[in-house]
GUKOL-265839 format. One record per residue (C-alpha): residue number from 1; residue in three letters; y, x, z. Coordinates in Angstrom, 2 decimals, decimal comma, padded with zeros to 5 digits. Each point is the difference from the previous one (the first is absolute). Example, Ala and Ser with C-alpha at 12.3 -4.5 7.8 and 13.67 -1.06 7.14 Angstrom:
BEGIN
<seq->1 type->Ala py->-004,50 px->012,30 pz->007,80>
<seq->2 type->Ser py->003,44 px->001,37 pz->-000,66>
END
This chain:
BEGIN
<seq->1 type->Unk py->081,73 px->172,08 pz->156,51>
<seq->2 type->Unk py->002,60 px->-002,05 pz->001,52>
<seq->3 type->Unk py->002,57 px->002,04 pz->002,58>
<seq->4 type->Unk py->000,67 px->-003,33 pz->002,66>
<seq->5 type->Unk py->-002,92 px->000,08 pz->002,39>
<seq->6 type->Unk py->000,96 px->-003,47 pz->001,04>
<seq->7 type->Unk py->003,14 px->-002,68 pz->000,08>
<seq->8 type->Unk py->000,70 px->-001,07 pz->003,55>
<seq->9 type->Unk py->001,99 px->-003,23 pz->000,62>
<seq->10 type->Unk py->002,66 px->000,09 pz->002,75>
<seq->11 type->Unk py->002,08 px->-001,97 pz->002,07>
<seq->12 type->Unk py->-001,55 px->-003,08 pz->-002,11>
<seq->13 type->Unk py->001,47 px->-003,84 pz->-000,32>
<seq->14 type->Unk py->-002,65 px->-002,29 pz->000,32>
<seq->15 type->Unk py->000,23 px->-003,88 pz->-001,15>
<seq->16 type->Unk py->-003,42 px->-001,61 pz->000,48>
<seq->17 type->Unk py->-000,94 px->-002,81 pz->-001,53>
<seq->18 type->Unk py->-002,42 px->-003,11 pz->000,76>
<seq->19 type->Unk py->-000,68 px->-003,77 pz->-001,70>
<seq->20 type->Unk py->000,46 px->-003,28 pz->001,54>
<seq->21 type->Unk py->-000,90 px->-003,17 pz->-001,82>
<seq->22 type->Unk py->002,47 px->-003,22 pz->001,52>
<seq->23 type->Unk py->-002,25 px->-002,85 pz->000,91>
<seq->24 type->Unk py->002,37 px->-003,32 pz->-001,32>
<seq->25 type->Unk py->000,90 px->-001,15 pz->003,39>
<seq->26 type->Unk py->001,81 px->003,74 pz->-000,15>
<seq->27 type->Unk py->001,50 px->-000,34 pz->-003,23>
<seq->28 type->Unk py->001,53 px->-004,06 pz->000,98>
<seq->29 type->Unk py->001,58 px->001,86 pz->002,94>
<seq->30 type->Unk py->001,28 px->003,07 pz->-001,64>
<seq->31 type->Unk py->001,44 px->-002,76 pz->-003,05>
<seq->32 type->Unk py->001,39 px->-002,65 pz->002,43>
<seq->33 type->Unk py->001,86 px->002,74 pz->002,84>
<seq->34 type->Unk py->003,65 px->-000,46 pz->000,36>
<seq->35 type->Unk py->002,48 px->003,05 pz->-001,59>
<seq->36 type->Unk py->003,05 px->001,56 pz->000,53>
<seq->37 type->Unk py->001,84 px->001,99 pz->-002,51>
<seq->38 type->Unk py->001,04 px->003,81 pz->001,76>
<seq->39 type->Unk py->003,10 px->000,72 pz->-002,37>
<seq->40 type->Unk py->000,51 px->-000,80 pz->-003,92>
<seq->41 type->Unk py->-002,33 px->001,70 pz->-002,19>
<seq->42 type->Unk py->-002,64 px->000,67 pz->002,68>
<seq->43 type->Unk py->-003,40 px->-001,38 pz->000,50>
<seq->44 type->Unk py->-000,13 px->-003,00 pz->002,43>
<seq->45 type->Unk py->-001,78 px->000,07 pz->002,94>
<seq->46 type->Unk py->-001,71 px->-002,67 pz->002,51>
<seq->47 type->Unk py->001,96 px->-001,10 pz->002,74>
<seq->48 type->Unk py->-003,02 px->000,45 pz->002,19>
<seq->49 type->Unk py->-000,77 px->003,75 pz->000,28>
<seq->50 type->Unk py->-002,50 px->-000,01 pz->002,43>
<seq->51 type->Unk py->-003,13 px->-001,65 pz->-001,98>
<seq->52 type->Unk py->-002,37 px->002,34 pz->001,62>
<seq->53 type->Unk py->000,81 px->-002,72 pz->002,84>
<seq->54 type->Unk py->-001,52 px->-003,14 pz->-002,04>
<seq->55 type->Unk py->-003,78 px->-001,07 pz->-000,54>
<seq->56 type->Unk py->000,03 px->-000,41 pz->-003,64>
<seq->57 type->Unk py->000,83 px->003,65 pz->000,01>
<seq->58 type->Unk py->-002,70 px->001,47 pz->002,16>
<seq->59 type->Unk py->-002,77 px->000,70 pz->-002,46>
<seq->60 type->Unk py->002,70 px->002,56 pz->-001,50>
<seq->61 type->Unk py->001,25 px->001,45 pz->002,97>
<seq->62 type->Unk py->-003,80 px->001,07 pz->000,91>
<seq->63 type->Unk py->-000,37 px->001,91 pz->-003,60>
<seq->64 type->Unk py->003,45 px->001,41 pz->000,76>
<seq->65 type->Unk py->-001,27 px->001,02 pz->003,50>
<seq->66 type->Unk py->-003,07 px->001,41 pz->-001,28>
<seq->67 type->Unk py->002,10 px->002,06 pz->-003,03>
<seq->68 type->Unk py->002,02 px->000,99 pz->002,28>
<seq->69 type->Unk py->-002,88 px->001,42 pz->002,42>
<seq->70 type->Unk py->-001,28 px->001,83 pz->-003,08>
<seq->71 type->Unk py->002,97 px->001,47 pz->-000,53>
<seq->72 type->Unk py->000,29 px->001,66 pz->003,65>
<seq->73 type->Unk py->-003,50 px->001,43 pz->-000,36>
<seq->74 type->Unk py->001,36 px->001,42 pz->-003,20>
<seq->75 type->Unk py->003,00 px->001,08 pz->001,25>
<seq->76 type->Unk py->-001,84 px->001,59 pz->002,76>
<seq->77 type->Unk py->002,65 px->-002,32 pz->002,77>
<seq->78 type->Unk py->-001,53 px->-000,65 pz->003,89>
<seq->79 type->Unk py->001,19 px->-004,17 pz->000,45>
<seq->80 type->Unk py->-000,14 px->-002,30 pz->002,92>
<seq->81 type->Unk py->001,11 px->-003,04 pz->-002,06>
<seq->82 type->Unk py->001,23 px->-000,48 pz->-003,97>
<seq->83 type->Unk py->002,78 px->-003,06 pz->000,46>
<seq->84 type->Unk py->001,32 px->-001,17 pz->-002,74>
<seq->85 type->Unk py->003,79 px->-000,55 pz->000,82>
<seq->86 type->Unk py->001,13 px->-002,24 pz->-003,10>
<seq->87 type->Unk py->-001,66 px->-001,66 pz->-003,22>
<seq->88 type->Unk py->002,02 px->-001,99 pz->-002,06>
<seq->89 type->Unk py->-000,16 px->-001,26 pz->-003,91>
<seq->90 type->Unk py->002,29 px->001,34 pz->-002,82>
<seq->91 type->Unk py->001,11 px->-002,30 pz->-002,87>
<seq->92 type->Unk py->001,65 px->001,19 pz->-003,19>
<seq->93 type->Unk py->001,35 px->-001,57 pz->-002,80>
<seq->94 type->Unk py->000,29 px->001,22 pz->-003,56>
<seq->95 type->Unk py->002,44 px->003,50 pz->-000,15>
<seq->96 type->Unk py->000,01 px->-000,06 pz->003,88>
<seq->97 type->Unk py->-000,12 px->003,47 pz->001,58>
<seq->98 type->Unk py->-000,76 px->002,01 pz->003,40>
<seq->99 type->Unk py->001,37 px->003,14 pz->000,42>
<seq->100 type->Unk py->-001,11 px->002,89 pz->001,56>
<seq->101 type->Unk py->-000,86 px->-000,43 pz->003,31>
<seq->102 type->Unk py->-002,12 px->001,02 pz->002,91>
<seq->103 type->Unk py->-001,26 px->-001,47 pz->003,16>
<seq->104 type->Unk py->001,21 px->001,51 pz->003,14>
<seq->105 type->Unk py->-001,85 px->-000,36 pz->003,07>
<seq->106 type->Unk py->-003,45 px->-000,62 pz->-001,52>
<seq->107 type->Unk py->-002,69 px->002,90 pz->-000,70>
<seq->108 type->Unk py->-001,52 px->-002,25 pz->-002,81>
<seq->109 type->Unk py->001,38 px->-002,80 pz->-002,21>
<seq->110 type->Unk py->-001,87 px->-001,81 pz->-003,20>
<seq->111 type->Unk py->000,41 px->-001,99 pz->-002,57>
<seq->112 type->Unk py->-002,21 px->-002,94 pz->-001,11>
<seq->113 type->Unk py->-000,44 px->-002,09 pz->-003,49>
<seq->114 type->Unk py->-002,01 px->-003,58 pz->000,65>
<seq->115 type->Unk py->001,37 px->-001,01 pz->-003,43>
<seq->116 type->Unk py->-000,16 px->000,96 pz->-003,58>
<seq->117 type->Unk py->002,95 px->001,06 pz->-001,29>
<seq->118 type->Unk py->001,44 px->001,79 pz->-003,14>
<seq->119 type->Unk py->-000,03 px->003,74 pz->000,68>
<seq->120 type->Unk py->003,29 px->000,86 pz->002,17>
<seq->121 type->Unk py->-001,28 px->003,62 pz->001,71>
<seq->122 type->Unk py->000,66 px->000,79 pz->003,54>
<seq->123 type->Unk py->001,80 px->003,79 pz->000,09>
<seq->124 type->Unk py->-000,63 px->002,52 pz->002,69>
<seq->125 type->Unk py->001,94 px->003,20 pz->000,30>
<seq->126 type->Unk py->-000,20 px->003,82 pz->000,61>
<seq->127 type->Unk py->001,09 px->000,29 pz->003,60>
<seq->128 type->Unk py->000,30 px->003,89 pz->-001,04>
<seq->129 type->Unk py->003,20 px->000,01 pz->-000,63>
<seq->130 type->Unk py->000,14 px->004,17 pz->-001,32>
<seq->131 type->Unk py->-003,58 px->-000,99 pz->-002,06>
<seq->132 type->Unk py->003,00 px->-000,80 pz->-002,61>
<seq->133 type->Unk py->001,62 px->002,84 pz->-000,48>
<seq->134 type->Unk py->-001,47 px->001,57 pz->-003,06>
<seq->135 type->Unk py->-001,66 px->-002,57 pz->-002,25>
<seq->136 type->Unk py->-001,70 px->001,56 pz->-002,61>
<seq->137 type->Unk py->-000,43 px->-001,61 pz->-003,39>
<seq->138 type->Unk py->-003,60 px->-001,61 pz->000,88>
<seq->139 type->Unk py->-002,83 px->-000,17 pz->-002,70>
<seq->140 type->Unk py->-001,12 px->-003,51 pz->001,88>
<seq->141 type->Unk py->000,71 px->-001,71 pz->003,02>
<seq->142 type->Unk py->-001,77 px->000,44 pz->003,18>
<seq->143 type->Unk py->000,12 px->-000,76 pz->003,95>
<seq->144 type->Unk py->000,62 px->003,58 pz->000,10>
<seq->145 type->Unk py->002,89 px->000,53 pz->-002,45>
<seq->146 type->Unk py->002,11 px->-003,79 pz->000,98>
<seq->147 type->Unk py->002,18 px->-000,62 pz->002,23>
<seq->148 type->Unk py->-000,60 px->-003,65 pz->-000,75>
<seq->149 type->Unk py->-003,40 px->-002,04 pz->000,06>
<seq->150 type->Unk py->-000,26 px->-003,56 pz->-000,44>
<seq->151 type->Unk py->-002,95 px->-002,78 pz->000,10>
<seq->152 type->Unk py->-000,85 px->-002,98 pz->-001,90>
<seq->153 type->Unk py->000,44 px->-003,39 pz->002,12>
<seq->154 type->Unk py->-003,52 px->-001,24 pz->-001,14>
<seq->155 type->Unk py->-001,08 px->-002,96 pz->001,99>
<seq->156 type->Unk py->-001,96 px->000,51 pz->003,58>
<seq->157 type->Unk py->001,12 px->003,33 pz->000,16>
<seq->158 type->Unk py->001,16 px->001,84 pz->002,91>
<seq->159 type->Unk py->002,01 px->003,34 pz->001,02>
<seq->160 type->Unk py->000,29 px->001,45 pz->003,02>
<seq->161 type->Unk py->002,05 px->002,94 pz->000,51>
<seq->162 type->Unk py->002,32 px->001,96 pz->002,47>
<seq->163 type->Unk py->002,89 px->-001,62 pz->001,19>
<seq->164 type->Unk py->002,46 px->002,49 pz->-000,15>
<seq->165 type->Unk py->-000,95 px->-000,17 pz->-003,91>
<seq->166 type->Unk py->003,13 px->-001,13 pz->-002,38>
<seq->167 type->Unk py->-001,33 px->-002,68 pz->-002,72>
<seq->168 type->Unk py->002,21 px->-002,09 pz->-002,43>
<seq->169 type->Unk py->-001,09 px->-003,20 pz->-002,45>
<seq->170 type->Unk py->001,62 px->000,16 pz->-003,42>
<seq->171 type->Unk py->001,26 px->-003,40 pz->-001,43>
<seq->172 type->Unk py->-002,37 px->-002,34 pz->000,26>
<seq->173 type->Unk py->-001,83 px->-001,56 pz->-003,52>
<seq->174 type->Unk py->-000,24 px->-003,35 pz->001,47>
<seq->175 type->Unk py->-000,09 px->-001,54 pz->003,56>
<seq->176 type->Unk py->-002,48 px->002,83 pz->002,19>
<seq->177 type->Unk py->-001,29 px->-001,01 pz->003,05>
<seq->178 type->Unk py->-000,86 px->002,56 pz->002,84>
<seq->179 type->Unk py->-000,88 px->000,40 pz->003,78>
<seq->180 type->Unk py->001,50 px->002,63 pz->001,75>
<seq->181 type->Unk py->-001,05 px->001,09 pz->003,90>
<seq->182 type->Unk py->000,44 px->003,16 pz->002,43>
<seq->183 type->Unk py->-001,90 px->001,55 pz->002,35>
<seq->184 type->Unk py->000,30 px->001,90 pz->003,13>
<seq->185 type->Unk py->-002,70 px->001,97 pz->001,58>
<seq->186 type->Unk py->-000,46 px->-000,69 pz->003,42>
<seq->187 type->Unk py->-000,34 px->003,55 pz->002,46>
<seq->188 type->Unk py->000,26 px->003,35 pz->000,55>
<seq->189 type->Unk py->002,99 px->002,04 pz->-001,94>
<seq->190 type->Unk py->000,46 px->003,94 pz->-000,10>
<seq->191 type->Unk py->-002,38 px->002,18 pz->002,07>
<seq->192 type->Unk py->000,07 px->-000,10 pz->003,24>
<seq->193 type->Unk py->002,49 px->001,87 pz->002,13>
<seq->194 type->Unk py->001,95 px->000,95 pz->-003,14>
<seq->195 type->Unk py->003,29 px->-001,99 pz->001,00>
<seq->196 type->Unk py->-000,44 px->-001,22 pz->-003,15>
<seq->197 type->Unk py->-002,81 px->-002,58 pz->001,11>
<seq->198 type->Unk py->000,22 px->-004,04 pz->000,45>
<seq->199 type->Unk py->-002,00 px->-002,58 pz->000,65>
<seq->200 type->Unk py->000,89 px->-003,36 pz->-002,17>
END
């Protein structure tokens, strides 16, 4: 007879994921947007970061909306308005890298692969930052025993996760193409009368 009644996850990370397929009117503008390199060894990014803003775009935006959406019932989050604050495209060539890195400001952020590409993963880590402190020799690994996770970059997939959320990109297999955005929730903050409370 087993002795644990029952396994209770707690204070859970959640990275949800959803499909879009690029119609080729998507994919000419994604291939034919203007870049700017951020620093040596670094993934390039567009110059124009606000392509929630253009038409060829807006097909996307409405699944990210929607994902979004779904996420906040899931999460359990009151909303006035889901804005999404910056979208922009990420370019890397062979052995580029991104290091760790959040996205301040933002509740979630996501990630986005119209192309196919040779498997470079996306890495998310442990925000616990004490869940480290013993590590036991493990039998096999789990999202219960890493402090690391990472995901495939197959094509027309899509992650959405929490903001505050660190993530890294190894060194890339060949040139990886990605679209990046944030998004703010639009409302009430705190409960009310806690001095703690805003509206944004």
């Amino acid at each position: 007879m087993a002795n644990v009644k029952k396994h209770i996850d707690i204070f859970a990370t959640t990275i949800s994921e959803f499909e879009y397929v690029a119609d080729e009117d998507l994919k000419k503008e994604i291939l034919n947007s203007e870049f700017e390199q951020i620093k040596k060894s670094h993934t390039s990014t567009s110059n124009d970061i606000n392509l929630q803003n253009k038409n060829q775009y807006k097909g996307f935006v409405t699944k990210i909306i929607d994902t979004a959406k779904e996420m906040c019932d899931f999460y359990g989050y009151e909303y006035d308005e889901l804005e999404i604050t910056n979208m922009w495209i990420n370019i890397s060539q062979k052995n580029d890298t991104h290091m760790p890195h959040n996205h301040s400001n933002n509740i979630f952020s996501g990630v986005w692969y119209p192309f196919k590409n040779k498997i470079t993963p996306i890495f998310f880590y442990d925000p616990r930052n004490v869940a480290s402190f013993w590590q036991p020799r493990r039998k096999k690994f789990n999202v219960i025993n890493s402090n690391m996770i990472s995901y495939e970059n197959k094509q027309h997939l899509g992650l959405m996760f929490p903001s505050w959320l660190y993530h890294s990109v190894p060194p890339s297999d060949e040139t990886r193409i990605s679209l990046s955005w944030n998004i703010i929730i639009r409302g009430k903050y705190g409960e009310p009368n806690s001095l703690q409370n805003a509206s944004i």
